[in-house]
BATORBA-122922 format. One record per residue (C-alpha): residue in one letter; chain; residue number from 0; z, y, x. Coordinates in pm, whole numbers. Example, Ala and Ser with C-alpha at 12.3 -4.5 7.8 and 13.67 -1.06 7.14 Angstrom:
TIKOL  rest  kette   nr      pz      py      px
TIKOL     A      A    0     780    -450    1230
TIKOL     S      A    1     714    -106    1367
END
This chain:
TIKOL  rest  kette   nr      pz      py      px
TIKOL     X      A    0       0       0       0
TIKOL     X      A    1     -75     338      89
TIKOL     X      A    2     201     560     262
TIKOL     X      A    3     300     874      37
TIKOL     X      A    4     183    1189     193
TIKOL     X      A    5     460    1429     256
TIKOL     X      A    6     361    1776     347
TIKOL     X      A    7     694    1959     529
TIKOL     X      A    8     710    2299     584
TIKOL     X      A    9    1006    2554     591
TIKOL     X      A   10    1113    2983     683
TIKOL     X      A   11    1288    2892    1005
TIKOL     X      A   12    1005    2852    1225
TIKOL     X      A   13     825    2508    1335
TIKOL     X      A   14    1031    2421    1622
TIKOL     X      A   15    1374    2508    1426
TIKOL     X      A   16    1653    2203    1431
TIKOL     X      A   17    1620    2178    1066
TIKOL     X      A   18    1295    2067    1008
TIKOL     X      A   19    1282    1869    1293
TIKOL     X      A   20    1575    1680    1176
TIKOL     X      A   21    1360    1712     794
TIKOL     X      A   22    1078    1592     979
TIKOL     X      A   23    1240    1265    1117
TIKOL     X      A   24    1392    1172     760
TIKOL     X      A   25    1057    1216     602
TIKOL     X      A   26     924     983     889
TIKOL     X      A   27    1099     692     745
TIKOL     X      A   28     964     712     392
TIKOL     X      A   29     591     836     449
TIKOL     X      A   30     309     983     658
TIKOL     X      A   31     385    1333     719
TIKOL     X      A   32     153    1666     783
TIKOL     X      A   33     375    1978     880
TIKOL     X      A   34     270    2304     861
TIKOL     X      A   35     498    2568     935
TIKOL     X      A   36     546    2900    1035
TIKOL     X      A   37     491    2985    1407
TIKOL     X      A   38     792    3221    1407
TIKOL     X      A   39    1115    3282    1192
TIKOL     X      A   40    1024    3385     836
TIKOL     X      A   41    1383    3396     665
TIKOL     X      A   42    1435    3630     315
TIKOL     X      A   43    1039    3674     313
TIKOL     X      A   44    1083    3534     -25
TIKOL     X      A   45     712    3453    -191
TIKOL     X      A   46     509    3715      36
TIKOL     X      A   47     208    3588     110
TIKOL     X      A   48     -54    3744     405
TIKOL     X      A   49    -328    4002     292
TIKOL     X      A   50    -315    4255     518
TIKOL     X      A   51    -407    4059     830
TIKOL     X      A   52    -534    3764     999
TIKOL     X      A   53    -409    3427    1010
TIKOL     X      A   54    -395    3191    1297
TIKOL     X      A   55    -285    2834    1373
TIKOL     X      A   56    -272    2568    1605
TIKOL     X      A   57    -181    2196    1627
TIKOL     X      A   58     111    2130    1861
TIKOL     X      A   59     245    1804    2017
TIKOL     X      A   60     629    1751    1881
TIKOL     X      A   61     781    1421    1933
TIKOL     X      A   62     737    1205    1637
TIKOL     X      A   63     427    1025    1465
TIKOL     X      A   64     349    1347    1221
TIKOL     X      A   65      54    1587    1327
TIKOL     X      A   66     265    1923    1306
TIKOL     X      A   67      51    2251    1259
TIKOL     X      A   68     194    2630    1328
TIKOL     X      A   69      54    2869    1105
TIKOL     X      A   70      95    3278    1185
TIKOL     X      A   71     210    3354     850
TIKOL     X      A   72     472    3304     577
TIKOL     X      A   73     624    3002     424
TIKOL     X      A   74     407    3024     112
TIKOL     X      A   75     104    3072     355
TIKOL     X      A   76     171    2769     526
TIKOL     X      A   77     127    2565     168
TIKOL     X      A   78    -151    2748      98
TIKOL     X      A   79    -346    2682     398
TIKOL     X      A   80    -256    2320     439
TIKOL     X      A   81    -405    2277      80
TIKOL     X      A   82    -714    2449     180
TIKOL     X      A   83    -818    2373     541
TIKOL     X      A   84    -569    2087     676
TIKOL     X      A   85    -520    1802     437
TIKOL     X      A   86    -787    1580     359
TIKOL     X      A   87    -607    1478       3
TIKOL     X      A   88    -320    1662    -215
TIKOL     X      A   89      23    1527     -96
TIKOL     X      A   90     260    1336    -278
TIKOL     X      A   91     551    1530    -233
TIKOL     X      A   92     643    1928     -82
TIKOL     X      A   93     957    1933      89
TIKOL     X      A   94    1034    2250     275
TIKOL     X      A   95    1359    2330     467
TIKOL     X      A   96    1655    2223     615
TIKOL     X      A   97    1730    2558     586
TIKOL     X      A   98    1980    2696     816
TIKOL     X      A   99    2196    2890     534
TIKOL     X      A  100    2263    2817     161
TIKOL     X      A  101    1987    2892     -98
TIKOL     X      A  102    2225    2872    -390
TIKOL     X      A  103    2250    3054    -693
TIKOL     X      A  104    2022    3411    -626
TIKOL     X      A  105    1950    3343    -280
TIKOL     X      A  106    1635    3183    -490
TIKOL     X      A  107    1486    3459    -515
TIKOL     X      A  108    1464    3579    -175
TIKOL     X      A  109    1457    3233      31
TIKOL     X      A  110    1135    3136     234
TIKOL     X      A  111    1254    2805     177
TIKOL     X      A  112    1251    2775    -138
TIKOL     X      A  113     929    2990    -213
TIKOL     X      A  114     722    2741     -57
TIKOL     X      A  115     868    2444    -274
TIKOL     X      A  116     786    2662    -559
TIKOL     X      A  117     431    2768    -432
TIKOL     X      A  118     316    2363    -424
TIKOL     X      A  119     488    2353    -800
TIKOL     X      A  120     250    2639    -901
TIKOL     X      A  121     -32    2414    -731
TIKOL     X      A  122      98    2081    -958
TIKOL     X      A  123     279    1917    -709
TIKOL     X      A  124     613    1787    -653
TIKOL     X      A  125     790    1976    -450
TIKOL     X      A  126    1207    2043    -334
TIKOL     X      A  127    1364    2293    -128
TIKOL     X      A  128    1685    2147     107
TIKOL     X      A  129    1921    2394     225
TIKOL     X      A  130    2252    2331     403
TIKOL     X      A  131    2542    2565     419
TIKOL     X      A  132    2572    2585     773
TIKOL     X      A  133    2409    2907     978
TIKOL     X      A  134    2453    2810    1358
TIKOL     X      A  135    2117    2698    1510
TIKOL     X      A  136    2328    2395    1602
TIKOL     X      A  137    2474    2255    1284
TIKOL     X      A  138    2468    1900    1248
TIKOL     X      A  139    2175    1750     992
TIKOL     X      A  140    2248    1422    1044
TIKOL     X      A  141    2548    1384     753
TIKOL     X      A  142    2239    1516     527
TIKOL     X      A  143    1989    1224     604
TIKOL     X      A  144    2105     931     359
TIKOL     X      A  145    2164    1203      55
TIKOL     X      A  146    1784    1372     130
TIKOL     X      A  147    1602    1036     158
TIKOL     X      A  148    1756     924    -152
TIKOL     X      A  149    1666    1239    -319
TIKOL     X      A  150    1317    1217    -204
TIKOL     X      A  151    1291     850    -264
TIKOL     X      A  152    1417     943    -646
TIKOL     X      A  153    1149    1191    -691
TIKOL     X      A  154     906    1012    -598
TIKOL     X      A  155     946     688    -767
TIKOL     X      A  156    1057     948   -1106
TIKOL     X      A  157     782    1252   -1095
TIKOL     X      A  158     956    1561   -1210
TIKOL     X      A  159     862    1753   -1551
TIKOL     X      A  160     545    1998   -1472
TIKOL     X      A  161     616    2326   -1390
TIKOL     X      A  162     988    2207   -1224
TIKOL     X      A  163    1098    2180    -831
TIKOL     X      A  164    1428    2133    -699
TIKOL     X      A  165    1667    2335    -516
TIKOL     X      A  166    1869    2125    -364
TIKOL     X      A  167    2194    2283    -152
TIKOL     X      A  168    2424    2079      83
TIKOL     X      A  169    2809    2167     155
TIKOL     X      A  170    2905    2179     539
TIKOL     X      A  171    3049    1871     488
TIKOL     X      A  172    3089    1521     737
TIKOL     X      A  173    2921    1267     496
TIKOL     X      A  174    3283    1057     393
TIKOL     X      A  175    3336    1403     286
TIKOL     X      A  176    3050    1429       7
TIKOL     X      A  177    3178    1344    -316
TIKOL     X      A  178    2831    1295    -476
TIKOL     X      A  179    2530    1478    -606
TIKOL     X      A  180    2565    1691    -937
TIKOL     X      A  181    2256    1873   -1127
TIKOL     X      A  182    2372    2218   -1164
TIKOL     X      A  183    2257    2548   -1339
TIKOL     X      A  184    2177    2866   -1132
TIKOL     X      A  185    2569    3074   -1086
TIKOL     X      A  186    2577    3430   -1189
TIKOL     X      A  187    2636    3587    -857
TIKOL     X      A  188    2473    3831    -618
TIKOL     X      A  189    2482    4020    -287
TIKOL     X      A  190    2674    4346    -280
TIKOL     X      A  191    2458    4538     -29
TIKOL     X      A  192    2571    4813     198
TIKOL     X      A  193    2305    4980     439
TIKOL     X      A  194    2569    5056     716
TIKOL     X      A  195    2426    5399     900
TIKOL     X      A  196    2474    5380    1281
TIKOL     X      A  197    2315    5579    1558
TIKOL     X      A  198    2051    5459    1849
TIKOL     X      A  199    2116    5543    2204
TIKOL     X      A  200    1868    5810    2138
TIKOL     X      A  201    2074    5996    1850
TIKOL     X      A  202    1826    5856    1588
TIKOL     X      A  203    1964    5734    1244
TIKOL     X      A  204    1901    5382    1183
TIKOL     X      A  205    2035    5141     922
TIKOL     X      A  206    2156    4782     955
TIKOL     X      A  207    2195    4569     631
TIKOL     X      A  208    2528    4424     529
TIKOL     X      A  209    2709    4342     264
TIKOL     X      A  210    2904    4004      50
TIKOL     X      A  211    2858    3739    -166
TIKOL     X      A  212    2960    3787    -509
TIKOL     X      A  213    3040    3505    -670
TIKOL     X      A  214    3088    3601   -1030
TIKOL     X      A  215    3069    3245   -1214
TIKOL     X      A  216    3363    2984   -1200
TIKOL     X      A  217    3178    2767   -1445
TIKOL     X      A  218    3191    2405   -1399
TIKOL     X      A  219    2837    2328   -1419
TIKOL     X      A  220    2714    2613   -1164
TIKOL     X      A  221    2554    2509    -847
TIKOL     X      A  222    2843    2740    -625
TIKOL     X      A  223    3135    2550    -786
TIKOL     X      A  224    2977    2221    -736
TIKOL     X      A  225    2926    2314    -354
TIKOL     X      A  226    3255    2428    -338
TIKOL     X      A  227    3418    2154    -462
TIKOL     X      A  228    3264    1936    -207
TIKOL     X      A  229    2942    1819    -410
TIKOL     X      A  230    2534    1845    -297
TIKOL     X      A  231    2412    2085    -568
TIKOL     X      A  232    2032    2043    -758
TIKOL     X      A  233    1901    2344    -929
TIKOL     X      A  234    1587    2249   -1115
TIKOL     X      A  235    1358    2577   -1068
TIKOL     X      A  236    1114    2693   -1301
TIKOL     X      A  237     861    2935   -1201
TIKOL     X      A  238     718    3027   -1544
TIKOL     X      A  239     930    3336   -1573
TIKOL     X      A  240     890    3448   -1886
TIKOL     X      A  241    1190    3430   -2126
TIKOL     X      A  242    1093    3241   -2398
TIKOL     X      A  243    1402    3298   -2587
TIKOL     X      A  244    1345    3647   -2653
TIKOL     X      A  245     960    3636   -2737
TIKOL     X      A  246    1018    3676   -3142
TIKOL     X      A  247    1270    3929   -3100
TIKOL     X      A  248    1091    4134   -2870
TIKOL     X      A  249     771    4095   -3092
TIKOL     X      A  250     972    4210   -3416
TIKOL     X      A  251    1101    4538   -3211
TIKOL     X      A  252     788    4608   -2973
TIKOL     X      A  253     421    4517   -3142
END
């Protein structure tokens, strides 16, 4: 039987520990292409490449997987490899590990997850793996049984159209995971602060900062479930329209 075709890509950069470690685990279930950005491409959210040229190159990274780097954003990357790399549509999208969590409204902004959602808008499976761990040297390998099996899941199970997977890990040793739950999106945000500070020049610049503001203790949320020890799943839609409000709007607005 023919391998499944996994196409890995993530925001870190190519060479970044987590989707080498990503790439090995996806090794071990079926052929992979990678195709990934040539540099770091964190909180570039779904920005895509118009306004200049692209580049890539195949590199030689241990492993059997032809890896590709690509000049260009995470959602670049899928596009590309479905245009001018693969010779058939891949099985499965999985983009990350992300080095940092993707929880809750870091959706929105993450790399990571923007490619898993660019292969949903293109009909295929895809899931975004995060773990909540910053350093360039966190350890992946606690993550490897729970990813394969979520992988392994997917693909035996196809997910509804139009839904990918945000999947978030606790800095956790693996005796210390107490499971995987399916979660809903928390309420919480980033209170920003643009902290003013002065160049050895005397020039104003700016420097983002800020915290996490977890407003949601709900037991079903994907922040309490990481805090309380468990892998989160977020099923993502990107349809974004709010169905809910259609016939009110309509009754108010047309």
């Amino acid at each position: 039987m023919e391998k499944p075709l996994i196409l890995v890509t993530n925001d870190d950069g190519i060479t970044a520990p987590g989707i080498r470690n990503l790439v090995k685990f996806m090794n071990e279930i079926g052929e992979v292409i990678v195709v990934a950005p040539n540099s770091p491409q964190s909180g570039k959210g779904h920005a895509i490449t118009i306004d200049s040229t692209l580049t890539f190159e195949e590199i030689n990274l241990e492993g059997p997987q032809k890896d590709y780097s690509l000049s260009g954003t995470p959602v670049d990357c899928v596009k590309f490899a479905l245009d001018k790399i693969l010779t058939r549509r891949p099985d499965l999208v999985v983009s990350g590990i992300n080095h940092g969590a993707n929880s809750s409204i870091n959706v929105i902004y993450s790399g990571t997850m923007s490619a898993a959602v660019e292969a949903g808008v293109e009909g295929l499976q895809a899931i975004g793996f995060s773990l909540l761990d910053f350093s360039w040297d966190a350890d992946f390998s606690h993550a490897k049984e729970h990813i394969q099996n979520i992988v392994k899941k997917v693909l035996e199970n196809p997910l509804p159209k139009g839904i990918v997977l945000n999947v978030n890990i606790p800095k956790l040793a693996e005796q210390e995971i107490k499971g995987v739950k399916v979660c809903r999106q928390a309420n919480a945000k980033w209170e920003e602060n643009f902290d003013e500070r002065i160049n050895p020049h005397g020039k104003k610049y700016f420097w983002l900062t800020g915290y996490f503001n977890n407003m949601d203790d709900g037991h079903d949320a994907d922040e309490t479930a990481l805090a309380d020890g468990y892998i989160s799943i977020v099923p993502v839609k990107f349809d974004m329209t709010a169905h809910e409000h259609l016939l009110h709007l309509r009754t108010i607005l047309e």
